[in-house]
C-alpha positions as CSV (number, residue, x, y, z in Angstrom):
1,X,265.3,118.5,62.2
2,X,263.0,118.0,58.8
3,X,259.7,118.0,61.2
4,X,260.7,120.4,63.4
5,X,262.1,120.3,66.9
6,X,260.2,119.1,69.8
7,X,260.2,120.9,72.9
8,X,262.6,120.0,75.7
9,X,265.0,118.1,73.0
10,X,268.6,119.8,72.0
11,X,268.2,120.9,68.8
12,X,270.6,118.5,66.8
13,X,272.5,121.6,65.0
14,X,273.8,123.0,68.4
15,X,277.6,122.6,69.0
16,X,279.1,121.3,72.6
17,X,279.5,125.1,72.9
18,X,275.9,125.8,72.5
19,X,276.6,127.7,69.0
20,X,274.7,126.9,65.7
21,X,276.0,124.7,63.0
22,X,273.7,126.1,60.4
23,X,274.5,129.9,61.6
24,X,274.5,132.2,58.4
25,X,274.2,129.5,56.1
26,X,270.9,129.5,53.9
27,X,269.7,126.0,55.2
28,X,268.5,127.3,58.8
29,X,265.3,127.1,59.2
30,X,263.3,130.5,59.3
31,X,262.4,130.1,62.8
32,X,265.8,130.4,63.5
33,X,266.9,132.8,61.5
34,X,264.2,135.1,62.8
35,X,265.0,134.6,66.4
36,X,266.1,137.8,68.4
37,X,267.6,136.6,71.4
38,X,267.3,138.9,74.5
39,X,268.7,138.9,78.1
40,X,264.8,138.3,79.2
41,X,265.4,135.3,76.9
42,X,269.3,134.3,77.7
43,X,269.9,135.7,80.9
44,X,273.3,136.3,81.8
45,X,275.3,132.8,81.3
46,X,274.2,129.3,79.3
47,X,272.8,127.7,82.1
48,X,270.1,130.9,83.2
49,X,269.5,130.6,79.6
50,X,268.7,126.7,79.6
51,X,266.3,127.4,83.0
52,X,264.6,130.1,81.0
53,X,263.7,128.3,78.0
54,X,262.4,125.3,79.7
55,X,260.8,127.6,82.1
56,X,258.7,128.9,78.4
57,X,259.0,125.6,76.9
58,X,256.5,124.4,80.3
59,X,254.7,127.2,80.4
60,X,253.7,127.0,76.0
61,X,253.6,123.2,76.1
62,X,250.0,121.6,74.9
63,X,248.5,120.4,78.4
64,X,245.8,117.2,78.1
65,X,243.5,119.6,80.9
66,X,240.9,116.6,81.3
């Protein structure tokens, strides 16, 4: 994703399976590369993961507080 993924939209490298395309290839993106997951971050199955990260994704969105 050349600017960058958005929040709350499937990164375009991710498999059906949830794995990475780019996975230990030199084209993925720092970002990813330096990302440690953690069972605070992944929970114990795909879709606790998937609530967790949009839980974060909410939480660190830019909010318009007018």
């Amino acid at each position: 994703m050349p600017s960058g993924k958005p929040a709350g939209v499937r990164c375009v490298q991710l498999t059906d399976d949830n794995r990475c395309k780019l996975f230990g290839k030199p084209e993925r993106p720092l970002v990813c590369q330096n990302l440690m997951p953690s069972e605070e971050m992944c929970g114990s199955s795909d879709k606790e993961a998937m609530k967790i990260l949009a839980t974060w994704e909410n939480l660190t969105a830019p909010h318009d507080d007018f």
